[in-house]
DSSP file (Angstrom, degrees, kcal/mol; ACC not computed):
  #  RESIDUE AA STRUCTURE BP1 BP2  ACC     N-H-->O    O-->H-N    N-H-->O    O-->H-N    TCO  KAPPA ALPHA  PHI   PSI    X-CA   Y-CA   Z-CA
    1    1 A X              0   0    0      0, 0.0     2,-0.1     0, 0.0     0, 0.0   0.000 360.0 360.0 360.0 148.4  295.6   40.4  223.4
    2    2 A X        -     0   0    0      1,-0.1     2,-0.2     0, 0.0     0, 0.0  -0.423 360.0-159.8-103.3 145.7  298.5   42.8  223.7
    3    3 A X        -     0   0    0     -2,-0.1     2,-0.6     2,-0.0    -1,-0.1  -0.767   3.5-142.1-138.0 170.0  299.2   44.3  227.0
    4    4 A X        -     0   0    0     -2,-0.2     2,-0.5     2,-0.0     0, 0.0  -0.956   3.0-148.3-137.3 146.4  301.1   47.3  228.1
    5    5 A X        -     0   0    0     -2,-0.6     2,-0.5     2,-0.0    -2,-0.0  -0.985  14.8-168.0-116.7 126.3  303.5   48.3  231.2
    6    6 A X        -     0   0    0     -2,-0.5     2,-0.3     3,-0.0     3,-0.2  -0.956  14.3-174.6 -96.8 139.8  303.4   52.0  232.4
    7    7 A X        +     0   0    0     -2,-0.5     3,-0.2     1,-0.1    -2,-0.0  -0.811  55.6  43.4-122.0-160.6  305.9   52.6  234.4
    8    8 A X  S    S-     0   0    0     -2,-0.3     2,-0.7     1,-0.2    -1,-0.1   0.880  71.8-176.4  47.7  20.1  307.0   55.6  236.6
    9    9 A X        -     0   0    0     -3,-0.2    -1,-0.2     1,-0.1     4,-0.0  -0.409  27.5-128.3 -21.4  74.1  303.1   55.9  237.7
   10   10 A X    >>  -     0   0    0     -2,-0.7     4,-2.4    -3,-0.2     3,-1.3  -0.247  18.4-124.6 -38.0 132.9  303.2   59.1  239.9
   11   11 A X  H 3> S+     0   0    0      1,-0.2     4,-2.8     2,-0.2    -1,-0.2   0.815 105.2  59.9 -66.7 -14.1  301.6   57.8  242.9
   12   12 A X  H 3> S+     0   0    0      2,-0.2     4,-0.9     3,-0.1    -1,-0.2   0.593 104.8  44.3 -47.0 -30.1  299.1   60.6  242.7
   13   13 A X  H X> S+     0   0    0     -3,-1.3     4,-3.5     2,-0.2     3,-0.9   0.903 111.3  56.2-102.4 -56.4  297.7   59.8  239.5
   14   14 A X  H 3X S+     0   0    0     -4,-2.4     4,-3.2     1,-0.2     5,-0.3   0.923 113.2  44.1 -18.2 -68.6  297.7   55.8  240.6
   15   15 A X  H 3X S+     0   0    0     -4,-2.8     4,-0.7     1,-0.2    -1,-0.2   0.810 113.7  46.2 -47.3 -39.1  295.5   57.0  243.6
   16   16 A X  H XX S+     0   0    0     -3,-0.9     3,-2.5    -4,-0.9     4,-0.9   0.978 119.3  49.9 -69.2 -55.0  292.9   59.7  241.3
   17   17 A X  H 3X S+     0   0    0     -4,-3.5     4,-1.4     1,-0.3     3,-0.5   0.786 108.5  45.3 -77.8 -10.1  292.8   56.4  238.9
   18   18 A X  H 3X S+     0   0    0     -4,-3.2     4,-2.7    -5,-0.3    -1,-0.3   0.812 116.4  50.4 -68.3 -33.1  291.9   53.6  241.7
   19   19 A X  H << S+     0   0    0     -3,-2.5    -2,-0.2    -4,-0.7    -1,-0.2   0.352 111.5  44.5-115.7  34.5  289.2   56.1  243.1
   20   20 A X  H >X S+     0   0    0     -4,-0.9     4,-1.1    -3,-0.5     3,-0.6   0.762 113.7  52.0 -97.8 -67.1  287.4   56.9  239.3
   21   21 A X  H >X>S+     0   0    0     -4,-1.4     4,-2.6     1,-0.3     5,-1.5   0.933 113.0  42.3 -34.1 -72.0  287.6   53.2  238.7
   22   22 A X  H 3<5S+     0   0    0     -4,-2.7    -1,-0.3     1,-0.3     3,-0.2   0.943 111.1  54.6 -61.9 -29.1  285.8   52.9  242.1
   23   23 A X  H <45S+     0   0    0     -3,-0.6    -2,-0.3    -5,-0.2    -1,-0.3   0.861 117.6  38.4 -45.8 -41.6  283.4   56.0  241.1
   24   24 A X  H <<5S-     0   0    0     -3,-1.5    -2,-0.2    -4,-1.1    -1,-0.2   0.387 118.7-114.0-102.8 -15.3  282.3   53.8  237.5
   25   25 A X  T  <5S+     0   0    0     -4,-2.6     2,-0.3    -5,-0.3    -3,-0.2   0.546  73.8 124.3 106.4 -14.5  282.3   50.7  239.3
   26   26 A X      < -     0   0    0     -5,-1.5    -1,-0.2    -6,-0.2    -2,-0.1  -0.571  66.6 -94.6-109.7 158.4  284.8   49.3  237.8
   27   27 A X     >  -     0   0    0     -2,-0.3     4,-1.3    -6,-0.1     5,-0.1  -0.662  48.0-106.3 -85.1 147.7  288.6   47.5  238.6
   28   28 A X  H  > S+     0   0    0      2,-0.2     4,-1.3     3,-0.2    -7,-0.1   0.684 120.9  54.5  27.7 -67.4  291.9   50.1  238.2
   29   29 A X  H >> S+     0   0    0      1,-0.3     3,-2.0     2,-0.2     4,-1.4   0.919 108.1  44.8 -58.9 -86.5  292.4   47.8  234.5
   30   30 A X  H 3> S+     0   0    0      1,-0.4     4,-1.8     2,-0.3    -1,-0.3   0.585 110.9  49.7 -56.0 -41.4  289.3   48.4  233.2
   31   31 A X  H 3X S+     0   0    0     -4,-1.3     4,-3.4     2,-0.2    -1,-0.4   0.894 103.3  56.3 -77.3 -15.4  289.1   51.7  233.8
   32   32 A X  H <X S+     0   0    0     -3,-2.0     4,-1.2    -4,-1.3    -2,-0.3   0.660 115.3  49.4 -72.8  -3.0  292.5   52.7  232.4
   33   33 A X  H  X S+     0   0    0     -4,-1.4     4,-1.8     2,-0.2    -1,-0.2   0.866  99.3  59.4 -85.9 -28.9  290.8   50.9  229.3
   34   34 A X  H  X S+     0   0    0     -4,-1.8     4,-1.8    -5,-0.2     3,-0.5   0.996 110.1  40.8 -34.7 -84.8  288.2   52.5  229.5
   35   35 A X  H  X S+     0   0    0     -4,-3.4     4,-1.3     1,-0.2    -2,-0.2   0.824 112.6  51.7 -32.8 -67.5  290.1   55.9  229.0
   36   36 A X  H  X S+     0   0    0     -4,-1.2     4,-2.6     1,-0.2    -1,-0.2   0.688 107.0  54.4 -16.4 -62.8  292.4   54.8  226.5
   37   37 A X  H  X S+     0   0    0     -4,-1.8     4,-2.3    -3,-0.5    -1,-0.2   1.000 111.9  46.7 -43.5 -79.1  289.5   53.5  224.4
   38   38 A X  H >< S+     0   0    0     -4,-1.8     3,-0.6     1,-0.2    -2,-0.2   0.772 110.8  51.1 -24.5 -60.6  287.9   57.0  224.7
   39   39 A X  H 3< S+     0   0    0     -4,-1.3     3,-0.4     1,-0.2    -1,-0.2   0.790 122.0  28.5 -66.1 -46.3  291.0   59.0  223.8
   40   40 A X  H 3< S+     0   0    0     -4,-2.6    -1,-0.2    -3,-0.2    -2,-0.2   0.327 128.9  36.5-144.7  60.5  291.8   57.3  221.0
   41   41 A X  S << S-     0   0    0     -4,-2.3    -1,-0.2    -3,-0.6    -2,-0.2  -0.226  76.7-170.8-144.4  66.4  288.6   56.1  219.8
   42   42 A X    >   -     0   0    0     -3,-0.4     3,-1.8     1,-0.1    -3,-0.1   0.031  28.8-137.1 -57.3 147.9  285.9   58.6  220.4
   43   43 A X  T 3  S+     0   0    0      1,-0.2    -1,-0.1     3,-0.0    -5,-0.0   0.779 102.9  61.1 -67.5 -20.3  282.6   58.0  220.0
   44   44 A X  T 3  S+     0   0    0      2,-0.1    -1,-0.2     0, 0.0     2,-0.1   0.220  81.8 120.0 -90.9  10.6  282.1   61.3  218.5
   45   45 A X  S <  S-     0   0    0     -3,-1.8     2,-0.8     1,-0.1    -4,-0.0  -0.394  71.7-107.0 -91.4-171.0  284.5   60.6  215.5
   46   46 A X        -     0   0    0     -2,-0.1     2,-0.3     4,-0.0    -1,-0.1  -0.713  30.8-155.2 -98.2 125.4  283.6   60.6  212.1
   47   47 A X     >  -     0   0    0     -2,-0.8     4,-5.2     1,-0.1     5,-0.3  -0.673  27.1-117.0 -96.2 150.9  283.4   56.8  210.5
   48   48 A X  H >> S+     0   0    0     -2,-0.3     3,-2.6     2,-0.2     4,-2.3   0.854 114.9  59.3 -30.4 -81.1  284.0   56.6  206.5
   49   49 A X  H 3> S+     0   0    0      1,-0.3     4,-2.6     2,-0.2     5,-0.4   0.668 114.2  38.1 -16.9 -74.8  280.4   55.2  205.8
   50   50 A X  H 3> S+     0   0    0      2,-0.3     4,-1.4     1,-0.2    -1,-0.3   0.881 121.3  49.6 -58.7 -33.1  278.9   58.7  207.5
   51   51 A X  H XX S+     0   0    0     -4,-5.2     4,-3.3    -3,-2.6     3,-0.9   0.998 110.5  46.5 -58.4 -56.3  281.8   60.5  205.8
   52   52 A X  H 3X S+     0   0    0     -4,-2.3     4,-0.5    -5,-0.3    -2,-0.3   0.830 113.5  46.7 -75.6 -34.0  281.3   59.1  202.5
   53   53 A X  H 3< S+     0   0    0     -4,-2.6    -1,-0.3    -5,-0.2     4,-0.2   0.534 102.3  61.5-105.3  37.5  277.5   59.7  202.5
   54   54 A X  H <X S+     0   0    0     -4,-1.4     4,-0.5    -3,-0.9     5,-0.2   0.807 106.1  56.4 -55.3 -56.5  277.8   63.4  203.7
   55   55 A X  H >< S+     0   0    0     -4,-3.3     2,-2.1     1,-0.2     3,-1.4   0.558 110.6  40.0 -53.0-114.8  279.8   63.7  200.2
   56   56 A X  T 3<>S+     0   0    0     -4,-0.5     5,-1.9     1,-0.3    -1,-0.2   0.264 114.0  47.8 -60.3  -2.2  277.2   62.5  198.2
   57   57 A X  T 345S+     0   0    0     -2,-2.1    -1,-0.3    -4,-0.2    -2,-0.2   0.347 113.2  58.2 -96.2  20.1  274.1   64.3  200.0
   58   58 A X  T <<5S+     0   0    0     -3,-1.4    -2,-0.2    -4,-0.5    -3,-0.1   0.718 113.8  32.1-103.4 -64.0  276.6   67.3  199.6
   59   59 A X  T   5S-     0   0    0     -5,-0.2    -3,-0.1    -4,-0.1    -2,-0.1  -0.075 125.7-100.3-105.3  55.4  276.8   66.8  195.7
   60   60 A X  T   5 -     0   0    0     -5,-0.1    -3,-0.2    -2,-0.1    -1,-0.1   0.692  61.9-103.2  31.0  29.0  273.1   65.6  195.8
   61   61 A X      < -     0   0    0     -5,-1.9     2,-0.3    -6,-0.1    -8,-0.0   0.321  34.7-104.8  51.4 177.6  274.4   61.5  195.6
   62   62 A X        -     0   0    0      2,-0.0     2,-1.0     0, 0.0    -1,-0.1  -0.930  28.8 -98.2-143.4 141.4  274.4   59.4  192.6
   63   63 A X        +     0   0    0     -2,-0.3     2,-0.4     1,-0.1    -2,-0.0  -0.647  53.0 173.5 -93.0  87.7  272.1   56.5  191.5
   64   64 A X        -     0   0    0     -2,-1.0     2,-0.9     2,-0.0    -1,-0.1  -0.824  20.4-169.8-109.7  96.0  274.5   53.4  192.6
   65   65 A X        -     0   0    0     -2,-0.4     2,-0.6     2,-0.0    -2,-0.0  -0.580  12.4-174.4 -83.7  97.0  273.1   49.6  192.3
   66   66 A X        -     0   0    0     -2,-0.9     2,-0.8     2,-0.0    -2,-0.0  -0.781   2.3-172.3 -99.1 116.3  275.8   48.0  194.1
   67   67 A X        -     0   0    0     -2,-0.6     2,-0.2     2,-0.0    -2,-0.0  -0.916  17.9-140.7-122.8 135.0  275.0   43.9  193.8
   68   68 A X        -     0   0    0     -2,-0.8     2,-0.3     2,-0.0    -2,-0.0  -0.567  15.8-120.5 -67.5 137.5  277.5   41.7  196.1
   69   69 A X        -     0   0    0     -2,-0.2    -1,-0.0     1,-0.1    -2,-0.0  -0.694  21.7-159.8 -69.0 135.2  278.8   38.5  194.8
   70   70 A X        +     0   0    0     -2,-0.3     3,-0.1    -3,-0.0    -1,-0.1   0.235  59.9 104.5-111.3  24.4  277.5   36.3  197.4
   71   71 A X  S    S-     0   0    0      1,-0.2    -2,-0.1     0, 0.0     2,-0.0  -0.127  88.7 -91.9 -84.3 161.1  280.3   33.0  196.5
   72   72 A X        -     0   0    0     -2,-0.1     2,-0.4     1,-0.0    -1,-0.2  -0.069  44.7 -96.9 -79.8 179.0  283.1   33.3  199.6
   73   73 A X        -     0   0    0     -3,-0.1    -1,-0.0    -2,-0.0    -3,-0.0  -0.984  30.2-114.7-130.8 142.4  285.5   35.1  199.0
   74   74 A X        -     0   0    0     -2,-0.4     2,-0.6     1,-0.2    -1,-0.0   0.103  39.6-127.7 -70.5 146.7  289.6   33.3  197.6
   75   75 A X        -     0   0    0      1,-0.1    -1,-0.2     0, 0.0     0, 0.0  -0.890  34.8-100.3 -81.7 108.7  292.0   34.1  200.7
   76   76 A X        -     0   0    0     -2,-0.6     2,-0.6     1,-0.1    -1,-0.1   0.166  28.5-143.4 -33.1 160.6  295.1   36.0  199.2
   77   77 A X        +     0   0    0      2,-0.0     2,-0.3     0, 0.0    -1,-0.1  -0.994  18.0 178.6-152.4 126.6  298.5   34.5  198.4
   78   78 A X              0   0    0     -2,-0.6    -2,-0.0     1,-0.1     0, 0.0  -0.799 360.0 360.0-144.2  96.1  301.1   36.3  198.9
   79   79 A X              0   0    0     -2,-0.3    -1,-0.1     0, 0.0    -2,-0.0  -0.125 360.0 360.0-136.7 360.0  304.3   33.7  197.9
């Protein structure tokens, strides 16, 4: 898993973020993942699937019979 160095932490903002972590419960790390996560993956965004059927109950959808091949599926080659 990929890791990050801040550096040049004002100690001020170190201190606020040791005593939110301890407000949530949670260690210094975890909560600056915590944020991170949030910021820039909010729960409140829009994912395709909900995008894509807002379009069709928008232009009152379309009669699609989608059947999956259930066989595995070939791994790419890229030579």
């Amino acid at each position: 898993m990929p890791s990050v160095v801040i550096r040049n932490l004002p100690e001020e903002t170190h201190r606020a973020l040791k005593q939110l972590a301890l407000s949530h419960g949670r260690s210094t790390e975890a909560e600056i993942r915590a944020i991170l996560e949030e910021k820039v993956r909010p729960q409140e965004r829009v994912k395709i699937g909900s995008a894509l059927a807002a379009f069709g109950k928008r232009f009152k959808g379309i009669d699609l019979h989608v059947v999956r091949d259930p066989a595995a599926p070939e791994p790419a080659v890229f030579e």
